[in-house]
N, C-alpha and C positions, 0 to 999 in steps of 0.2 A: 266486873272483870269480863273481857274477851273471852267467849269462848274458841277451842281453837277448831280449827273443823277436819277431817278426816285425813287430808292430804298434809297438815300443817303436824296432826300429830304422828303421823306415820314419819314424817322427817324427823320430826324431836325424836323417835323411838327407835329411828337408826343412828342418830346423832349419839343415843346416850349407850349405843351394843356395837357402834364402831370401835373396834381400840386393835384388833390384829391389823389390818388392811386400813390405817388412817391417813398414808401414804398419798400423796394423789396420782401418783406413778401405782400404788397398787389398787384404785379405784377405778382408776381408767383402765387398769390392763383387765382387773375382774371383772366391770363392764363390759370387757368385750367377749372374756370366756364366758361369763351368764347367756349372754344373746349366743351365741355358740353355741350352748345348752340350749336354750330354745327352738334353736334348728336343725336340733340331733333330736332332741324328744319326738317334733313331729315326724322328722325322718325315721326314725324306727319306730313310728307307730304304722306309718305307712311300709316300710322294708319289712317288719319282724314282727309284728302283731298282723297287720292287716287291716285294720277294724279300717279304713280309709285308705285312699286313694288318689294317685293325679292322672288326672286324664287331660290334656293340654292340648291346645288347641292354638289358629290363631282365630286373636277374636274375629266376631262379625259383627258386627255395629249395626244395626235395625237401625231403619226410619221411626223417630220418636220423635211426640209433638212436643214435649218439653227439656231439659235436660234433666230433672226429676224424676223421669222414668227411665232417664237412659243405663240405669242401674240394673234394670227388670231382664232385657236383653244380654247382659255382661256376662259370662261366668269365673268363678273362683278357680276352677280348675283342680278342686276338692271334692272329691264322692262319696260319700256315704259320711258316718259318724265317729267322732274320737270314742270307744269304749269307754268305761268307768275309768280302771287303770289306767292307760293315755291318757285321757283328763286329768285325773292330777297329779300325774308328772308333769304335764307340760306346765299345768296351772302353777304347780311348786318352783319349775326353771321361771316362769314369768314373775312370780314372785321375787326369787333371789335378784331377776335380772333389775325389777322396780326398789330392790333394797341399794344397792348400788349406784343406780340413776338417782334414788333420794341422796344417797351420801358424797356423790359429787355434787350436787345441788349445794348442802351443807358446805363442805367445805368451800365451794368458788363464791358462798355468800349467797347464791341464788334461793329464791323460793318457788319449790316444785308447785304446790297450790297454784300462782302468779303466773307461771309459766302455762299450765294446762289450760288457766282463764283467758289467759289473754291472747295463745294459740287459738280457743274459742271465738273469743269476740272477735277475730282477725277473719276466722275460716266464717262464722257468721255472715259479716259484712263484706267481703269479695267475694263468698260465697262459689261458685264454681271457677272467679278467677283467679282463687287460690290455687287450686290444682298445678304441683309441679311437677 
């Protein structure tokens, strides 16, 4: 027998703890509060903790000899580190917001495993002219 691999049983494991929100009107709508949660965690880690930072800028692009380095130059516009507490909170909102992205996976039929693979081998092989 197949075994299933991590991405496959993480679906089955929303599949079978979906039953309030099975809706796809309430999967879609809580996929969008989850990611909301994601960008309220970092936001008060930054407003109300402190432990990080935005400092923004516009970029400046260096002369790079490859586009493999042109990373090195770039910045995030992130400073310093998430705290312990920040970490997992946010880690937890990114969690609930990947339990949701499984369980619309589930119901439209799709397979999240299949979709991260083959966004892979896509970003792979066009490689920088992926970039959208």
């Amino acid at each position: 027998m197949h075994e299933s691999t991590d991405f496959q049983q993480f679906q089955n494991t929303v599949n079978k703890y979906l039953i309030r929100h099975r809706s796809i009107i309430d999967i879609t709508s809580k996929l969008q509060e989850t990611n909301a949660k994601v960008n309220r965690a970092l936001a008060k880690a930054i407003t109300q903790c402190g432990c990080t930072s935005i400092k923004a800028s516009k970029q400046r692009y260096c002369e790079v000899k490859s586009l493999d380095s042109a990373h090195t130059c770039l910045k995030t516009h992130l400073e310093g580190e998430l705290c312990p507490d920040c970490k997992e909170i946010l880690a937890s909102e990114i969690g609930h917001n990947l339990f949701y992205l499984a369980a619309l996976c589930q119901v439209t039929g799709l397979s999240l495993e299949q979709i991260i693979n083959e966004e892979n081998n896509r970003l792979q092989t066009l490689g920088y002219f992926s970039m959208t």
